[in-house]
N, C-alpha and C positions, 0 to 999 in steps of 0.2 A: 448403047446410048443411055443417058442418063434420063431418068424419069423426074423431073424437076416437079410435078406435080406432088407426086408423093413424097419427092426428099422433104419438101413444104409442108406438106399435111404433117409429116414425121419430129418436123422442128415445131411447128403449132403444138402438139399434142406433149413434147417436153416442157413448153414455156405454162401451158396450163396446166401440168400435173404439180401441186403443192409439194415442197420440198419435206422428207419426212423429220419429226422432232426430235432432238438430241434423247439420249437415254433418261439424263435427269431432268427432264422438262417432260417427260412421256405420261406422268403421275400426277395430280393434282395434290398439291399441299392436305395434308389432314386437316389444316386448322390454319388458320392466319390471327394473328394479333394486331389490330386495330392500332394504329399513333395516336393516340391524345395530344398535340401540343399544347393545349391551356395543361392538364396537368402534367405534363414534363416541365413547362416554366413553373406551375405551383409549387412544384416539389422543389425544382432547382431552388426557390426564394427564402422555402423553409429551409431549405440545406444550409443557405447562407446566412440567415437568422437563425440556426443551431450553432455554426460556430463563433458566428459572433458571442451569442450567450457564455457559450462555454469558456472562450476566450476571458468575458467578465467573470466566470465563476473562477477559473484560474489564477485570476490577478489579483479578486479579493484573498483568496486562499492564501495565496502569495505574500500577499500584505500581511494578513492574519497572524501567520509562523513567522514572519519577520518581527513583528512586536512582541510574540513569545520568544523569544531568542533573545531579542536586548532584552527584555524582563528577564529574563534568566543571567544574561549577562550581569546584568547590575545588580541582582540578588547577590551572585558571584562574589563579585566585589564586596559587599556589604558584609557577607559572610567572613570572608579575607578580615575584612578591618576588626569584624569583632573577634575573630578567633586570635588576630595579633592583641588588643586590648587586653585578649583574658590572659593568652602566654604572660605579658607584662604584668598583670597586674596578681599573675599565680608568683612569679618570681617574686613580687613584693610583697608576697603573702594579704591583700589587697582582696583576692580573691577567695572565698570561702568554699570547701567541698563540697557541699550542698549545691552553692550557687556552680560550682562547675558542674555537676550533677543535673542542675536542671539546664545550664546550654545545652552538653551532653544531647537529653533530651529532645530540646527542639531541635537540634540541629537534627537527629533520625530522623523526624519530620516531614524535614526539609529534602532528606535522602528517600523517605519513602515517595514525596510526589514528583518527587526526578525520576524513581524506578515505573510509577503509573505515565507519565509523561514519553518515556521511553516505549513503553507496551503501546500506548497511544496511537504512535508514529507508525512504531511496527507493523498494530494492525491496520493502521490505513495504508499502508505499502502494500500489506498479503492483500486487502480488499481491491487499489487500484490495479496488482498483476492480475488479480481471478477478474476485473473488470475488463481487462483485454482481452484474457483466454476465453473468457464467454465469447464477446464481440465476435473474435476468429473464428469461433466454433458453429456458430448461427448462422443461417443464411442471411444475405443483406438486404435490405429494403430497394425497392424499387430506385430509388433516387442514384444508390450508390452503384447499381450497377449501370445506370445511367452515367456516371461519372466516368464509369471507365470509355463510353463511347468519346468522350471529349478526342480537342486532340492533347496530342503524350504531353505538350508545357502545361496548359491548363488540368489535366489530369495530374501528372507528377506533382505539379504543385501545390494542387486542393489538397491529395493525400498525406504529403509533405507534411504542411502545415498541421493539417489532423494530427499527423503523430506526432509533431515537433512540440505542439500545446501538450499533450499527454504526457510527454517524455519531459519537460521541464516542470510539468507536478511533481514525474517522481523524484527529481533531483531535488526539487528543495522541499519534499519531506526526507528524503534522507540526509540530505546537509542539517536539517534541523533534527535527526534523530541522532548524528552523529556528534550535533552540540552539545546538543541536551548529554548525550549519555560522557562525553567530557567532561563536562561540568559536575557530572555525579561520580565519574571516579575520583575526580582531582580533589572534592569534597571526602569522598571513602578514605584518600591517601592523610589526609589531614588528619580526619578522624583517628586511624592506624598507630598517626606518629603518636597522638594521645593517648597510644592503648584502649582504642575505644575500639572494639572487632563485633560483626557478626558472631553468632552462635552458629556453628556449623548443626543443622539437625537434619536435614533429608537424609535419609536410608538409617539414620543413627536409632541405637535403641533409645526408647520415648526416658527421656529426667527429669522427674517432678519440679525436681529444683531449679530447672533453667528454662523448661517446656510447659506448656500449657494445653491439653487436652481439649478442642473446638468439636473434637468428632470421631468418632470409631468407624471404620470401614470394614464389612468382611473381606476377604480377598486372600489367594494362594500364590500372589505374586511378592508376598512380604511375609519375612515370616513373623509371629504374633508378639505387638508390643515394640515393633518397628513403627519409626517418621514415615510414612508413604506420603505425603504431602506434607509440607512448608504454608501456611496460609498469610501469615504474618512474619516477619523477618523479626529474630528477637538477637539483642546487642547487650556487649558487656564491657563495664571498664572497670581495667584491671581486673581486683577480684569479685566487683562487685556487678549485680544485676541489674544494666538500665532499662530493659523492658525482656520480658519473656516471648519466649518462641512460641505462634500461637500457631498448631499443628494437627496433621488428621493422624491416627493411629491406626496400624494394621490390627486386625483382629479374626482371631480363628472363628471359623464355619462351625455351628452345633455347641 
């Protein structure tokens, strides 16, 4: 016969024994990190007032190399018209050697701040990629890794946007370095047709006659009385010298 007394006592003393806790629940956290919700909003406000700024800082930039570019353009031009004045006015003998001599002249100039112009661009390209690769390589602030808890639309898109501003820096400094450096061959090629050329001197033995001595350098990677550096581009027309090569000189040890 069934002891219904104790079947009872037996179902009581299940219902009060506490159930025991999962394995991962068995341990108390080492450590909890507190929610701040004022500064999770402070940050998010600054997040949004950084790209706003940056946004502005990108547009001026924008603008900036945009007005250098038609200034270059329209020097261009200017260039054109007088390099056709002088052909015309050489044919009609009109123009004086000298006086070509001295366009000659400016116009290097005009080739050398196209060639700074050029480096210019360059180095702001190598500065904004080493700007990124830092970024990537850093740990990130607080904020951004808040961002990624967003959800995936407003996340994808904050990020989006970050690189999209970035990515349209680099494109139009390299549209404009790749103006810029058009505009200074197509000026070089002009030059050429005149017989107006560079002086080739890197790696060249150093000639008094066409090179110009800025500096002596010891070093075993040139042997003595070699160009190891170009510092000044120097040009020639025809047979004569319109500026010297101004250059560093290898020179022997002892």
């Amino acid at each position: 016969m069934i002891d219904r007394q104790a079947l009872f006592e037996k179902f009581l003393a299940v219902l009060e024994t506490p159930p025991p806790l999962p394995e991962y629940l068995g341990e108390q956290p080492e450590s909890v990190t507190d929610f701040d919700p004022y500064q999770m909003v402070a940050e998010w406000i600054a997040l949004r007032h950084e790209l706003k700024q940056q946004g502005k800082l990108f547009q001026a930039s924008q603008n900036t190399l945009q007005i250098a570019l038609e200034e270059l353009h329209s020097e261009k031009a200017y260039l054109q018209a007088q390099l056709a004045t002088s052909k015309s006015q050489s044919h009609s003998h009109d123009l004086s050697q000298a006086d070509r001599k001295t366009l000659w002249r400016d116009l290097i100039g005009v080739v050398d701040a196209l060639d700074r112009a050029c480096q210019h661009w360059q180095e702001q390209i190598e500065s904004l990629d080493r700007a990124q690769q830092d970024a990537a390589n850093h740990p990130r602030p607080f904020w951004q890794r808040w961002v990624q808890l967003l959800t995936p639309s407003d996340r994808d898109r904050t990020m989006s946007s970050t690189s999209s501003s970035v990515s349209d820096v680099r494109d139009v400094l390299v549209s404009d370095q790749q103006g810029v450096d058009l505009i200074r061959r197509s000026l070089l090629d002009v030059l050429r047709q005149r017989q107006v050329v560079p002086i080739a001197a890197q790696g060249k033995p150093f000639d008094p006659k066409t090179m110009y001595a800025v500096g002596r350098q010891v070093t075993t990677e040139f042997p003595e009385n070699t160009v190891m550096q170009e510092v000044v581009r120097g040009y020639m027309w025809e047979s004569q010298i319109l500026r010297e090569a101004q250059v560093i000189v290898a020179a022997k040890q002892g």
